[in-house]
C-alpha positions in Angstrom: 0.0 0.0 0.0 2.9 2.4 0.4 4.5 2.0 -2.5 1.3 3.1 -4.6 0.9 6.0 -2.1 4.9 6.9 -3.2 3.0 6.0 -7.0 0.2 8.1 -6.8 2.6 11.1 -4.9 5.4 10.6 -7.6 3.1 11.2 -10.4 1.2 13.9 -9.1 4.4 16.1 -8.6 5.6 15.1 -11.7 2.1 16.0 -13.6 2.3 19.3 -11.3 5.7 20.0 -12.9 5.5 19.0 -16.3 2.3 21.6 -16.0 3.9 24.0 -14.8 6.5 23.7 -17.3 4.2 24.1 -20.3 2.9 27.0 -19.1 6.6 29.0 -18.7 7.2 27.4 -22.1 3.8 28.6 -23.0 3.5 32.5 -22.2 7.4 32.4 -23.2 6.0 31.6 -26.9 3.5 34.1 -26.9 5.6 36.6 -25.9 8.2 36.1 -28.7 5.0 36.0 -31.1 4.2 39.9 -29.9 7.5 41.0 -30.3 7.8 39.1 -33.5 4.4 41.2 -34.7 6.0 44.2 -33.7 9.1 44.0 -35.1 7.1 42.7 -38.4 4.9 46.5 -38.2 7.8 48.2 -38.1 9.9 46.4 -41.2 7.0 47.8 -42.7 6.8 50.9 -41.8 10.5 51.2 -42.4 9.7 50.0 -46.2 7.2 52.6 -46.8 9.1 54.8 -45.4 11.9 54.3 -47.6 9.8 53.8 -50.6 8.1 57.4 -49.9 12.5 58.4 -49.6 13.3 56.9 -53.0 10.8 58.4 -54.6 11.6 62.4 -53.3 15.1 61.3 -54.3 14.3 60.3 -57.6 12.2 63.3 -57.8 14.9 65.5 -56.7 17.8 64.1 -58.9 15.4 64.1 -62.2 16.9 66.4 -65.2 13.9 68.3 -65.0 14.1 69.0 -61.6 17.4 69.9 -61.7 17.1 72.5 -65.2 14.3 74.4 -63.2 15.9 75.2 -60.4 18.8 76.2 -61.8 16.4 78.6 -64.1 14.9 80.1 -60.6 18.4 80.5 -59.5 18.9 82.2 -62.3 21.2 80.2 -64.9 21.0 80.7 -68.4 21.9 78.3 -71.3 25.0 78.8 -72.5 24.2 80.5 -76.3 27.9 80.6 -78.0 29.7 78.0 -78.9 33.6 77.9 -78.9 35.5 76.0 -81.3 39.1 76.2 -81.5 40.2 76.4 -85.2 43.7 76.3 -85.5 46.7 76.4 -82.7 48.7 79.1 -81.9 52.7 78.5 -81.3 53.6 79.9 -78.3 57.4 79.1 -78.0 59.6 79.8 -81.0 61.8 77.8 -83.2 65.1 77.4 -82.9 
């Protein structure tokens, strides 16, 4: 009769801390689930947020862009072209 009292006693503790157990091993899942969803939110964010950045860059760096505000700043096209015909000796023979 004793021993299945140690039986009975034996398993119960172990049930108790295999329980308990699952439960740490439990909420410690969950918790890594929430920070995974958050850290997932914010690669997102961070994507659109560089997507919106590209595309003021690309913006900014266009031709067009660039030729009109150098026309506010006041720059001009250049109208003359220089074209070098012939040379010119500058040291002497000899």
């Amino acid at each position: 009769m004793k021993k299945q009292l140690n039986l009975i006693l034996f398993l119960f503790i172990l049930i108790t801390l295999l329980s308990l157990t699952k439960i740490a091993i439990s909420n410690s899942i969950t918790t890594n689930g929430i920070t995974l969803n958050s850290m997932q939110q914010e690669i997102v964010s961070l994507n659109t947020q560089n997507y919106i950045i590209r595309q003021k860059y690309l913006q900014q760096a266009s031709l067009l862009t660039i030729e009109q505000k150098a026309k506010a700043e006041g720059f001009t096209p250049n109208q003359t072209d220089y074209f070098v015909s012939e040379t010119q000796h500058l040291a002497s023979n000899q």
